[in-house]
N, C-alpha and C positions, 0 to 999 in steps of 0.2 A: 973572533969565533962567532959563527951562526947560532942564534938562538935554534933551538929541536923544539919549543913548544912554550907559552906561553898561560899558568895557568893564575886564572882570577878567581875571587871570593870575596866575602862579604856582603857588598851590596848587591842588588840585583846587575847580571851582566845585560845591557842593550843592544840591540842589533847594531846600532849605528856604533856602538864606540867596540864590541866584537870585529865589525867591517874595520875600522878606523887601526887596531892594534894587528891583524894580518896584514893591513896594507903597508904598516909602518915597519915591522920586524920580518917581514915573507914566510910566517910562520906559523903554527896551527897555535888556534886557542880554545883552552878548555877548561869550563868554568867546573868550580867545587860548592857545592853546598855543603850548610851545617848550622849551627850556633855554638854561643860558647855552654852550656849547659849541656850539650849532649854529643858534642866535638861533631867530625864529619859523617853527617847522613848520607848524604851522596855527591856521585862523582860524574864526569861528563866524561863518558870513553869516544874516541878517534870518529867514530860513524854517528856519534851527535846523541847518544843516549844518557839520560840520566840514570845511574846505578847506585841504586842505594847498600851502601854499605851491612849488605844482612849480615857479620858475623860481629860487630858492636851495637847495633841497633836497628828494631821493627818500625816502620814508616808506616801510618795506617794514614788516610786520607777520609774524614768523617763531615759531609755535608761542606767538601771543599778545604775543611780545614785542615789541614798536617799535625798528626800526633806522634808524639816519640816516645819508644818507649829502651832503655838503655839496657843492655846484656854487660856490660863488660863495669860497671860501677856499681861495686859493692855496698861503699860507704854513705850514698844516695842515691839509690837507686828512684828514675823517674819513671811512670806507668805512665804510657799516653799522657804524656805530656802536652800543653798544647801550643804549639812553637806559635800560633798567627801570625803564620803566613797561610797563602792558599796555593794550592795544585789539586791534579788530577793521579790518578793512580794507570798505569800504561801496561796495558793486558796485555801488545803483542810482543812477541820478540823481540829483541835487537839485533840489526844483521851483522853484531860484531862476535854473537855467537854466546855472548855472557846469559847466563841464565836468573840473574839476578834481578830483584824487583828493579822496576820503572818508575817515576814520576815524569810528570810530564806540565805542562804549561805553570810552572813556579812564577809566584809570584810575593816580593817580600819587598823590605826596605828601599827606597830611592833617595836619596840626600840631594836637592836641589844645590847648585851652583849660584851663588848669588856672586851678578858682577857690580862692582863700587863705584860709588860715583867719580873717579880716577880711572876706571876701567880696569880696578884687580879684578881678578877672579876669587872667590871666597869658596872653599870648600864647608858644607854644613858639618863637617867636624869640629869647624873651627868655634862654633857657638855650645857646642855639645861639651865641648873642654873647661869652656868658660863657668857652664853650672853643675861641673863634674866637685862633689864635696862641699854642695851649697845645700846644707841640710834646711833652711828657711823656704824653700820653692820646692814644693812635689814637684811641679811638673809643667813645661813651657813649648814653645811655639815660637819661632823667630818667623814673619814673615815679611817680605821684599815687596810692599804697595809700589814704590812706584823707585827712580833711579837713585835718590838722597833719601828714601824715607823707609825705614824696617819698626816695624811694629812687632813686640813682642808678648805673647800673652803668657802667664804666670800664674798657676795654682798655688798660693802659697800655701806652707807649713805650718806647725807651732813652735813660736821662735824665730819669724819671719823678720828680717831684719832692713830698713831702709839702706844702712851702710853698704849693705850687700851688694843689694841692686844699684844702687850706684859706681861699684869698684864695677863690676861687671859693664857699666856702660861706659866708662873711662877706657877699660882694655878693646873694648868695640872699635872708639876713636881714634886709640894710640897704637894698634894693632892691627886693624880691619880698615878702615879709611872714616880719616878725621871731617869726610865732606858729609858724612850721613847726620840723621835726623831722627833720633830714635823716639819713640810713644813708648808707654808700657800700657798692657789692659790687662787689670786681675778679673781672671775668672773661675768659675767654677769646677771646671770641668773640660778638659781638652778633649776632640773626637776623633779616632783612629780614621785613617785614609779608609778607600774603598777594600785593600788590599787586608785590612784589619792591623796592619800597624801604624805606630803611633809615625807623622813627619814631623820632624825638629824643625827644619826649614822648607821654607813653600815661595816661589814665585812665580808671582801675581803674573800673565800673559800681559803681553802690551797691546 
């Protein structure tokens, strides 16, 4: 059976892997925005428009940034929220005819691919699972110096445990490829991307 349409979500959609899934399935792709706090904001109709979903929630876009504010959630309701991420707000029409708001140049999370020294490919989910209920580490950074070498950096907690961070670089080894070289560096303070959110995984250009 012909796939009728292929739709994506989560991270940011790119042009090349957009190009890369119509040329593989012969088939339209149309990305979804949202988060999990305020479910789907907007949607990509057939003529390439972002439409945000006006009867659960208002999109405001304030100095760049995307506010949300939720209609449809009694029990937590959020007021301009502020998702950071960044877009623009899209005054003209769409030629699909919908008359509902616009956003326009979205920009939100990227998860870099880190490849192993073996030549896996590592999705940055897979480091993000590792300090998923690691109450000892606020907050980290995996990044890929150089083909054997990942540096991670580490806000810790109170209650910061050495054990911890050690199970966690065992499962890097035994799970992710045993030829890496891991560093850790505690710091202070980790800096959100350009985009204003935070990158769990970054690799280094060669």
């Amino acid at each position: 059976m012909r796939l009728r349409g292929i739709e994506t979500s989560a991270e940011t959609l790119l042009p090349e892997v957009r190009r890369d899934l119509m040329t593989a399935f012969g088939c339209p792709v149309l990305d979804r925005y949202g988060c999990r706090e305020a479910g789907v904001i907007a949607h990509e109709c057939s003529a390439g428009g972002m439409h945000v979903n006006a009867e659960a929630v208002i999109a405001e876009v304030e100095e760049g940034q995307v506010l949300v504010t939720t209609l449809n959630n009694l029990s937590m309701p959020l007021i301009r929220y502020r998702v950071e991420d960044l877009a623009e707000t899209g005054d003209q029409c769409c030629s699909c005819g919908r008359g509902l708001p616009l956003l326009r140049q979205l920009r939100g999370r990227v998860s870099d691919i880190i490849r192993s020294p073996s030549g896996r490919l590592i999705h940055g989910e897979f480091f993000t699972h590792l300090f998923y209920g690691e109450t000892g580490i606020r907050a980290f950074q995996v990044e890929q110096t150089s083909a054997d070498h990942l540096e991670i950096r580490y806000v810790p907690a109170e209650g910061f445990d050495e054990a911890a961070r050690g199970a966690i670089e065992r499962s890097i080894l035994e799970h992710g490829d045993s030829g890496f070289i891991v560093t850790w560096s505690r710091v202070e303070a980790i800096s959100p991307g350009p985009s204003g959110k935070f990158r769990f995984t970054i690799v280094r250009p060669e």
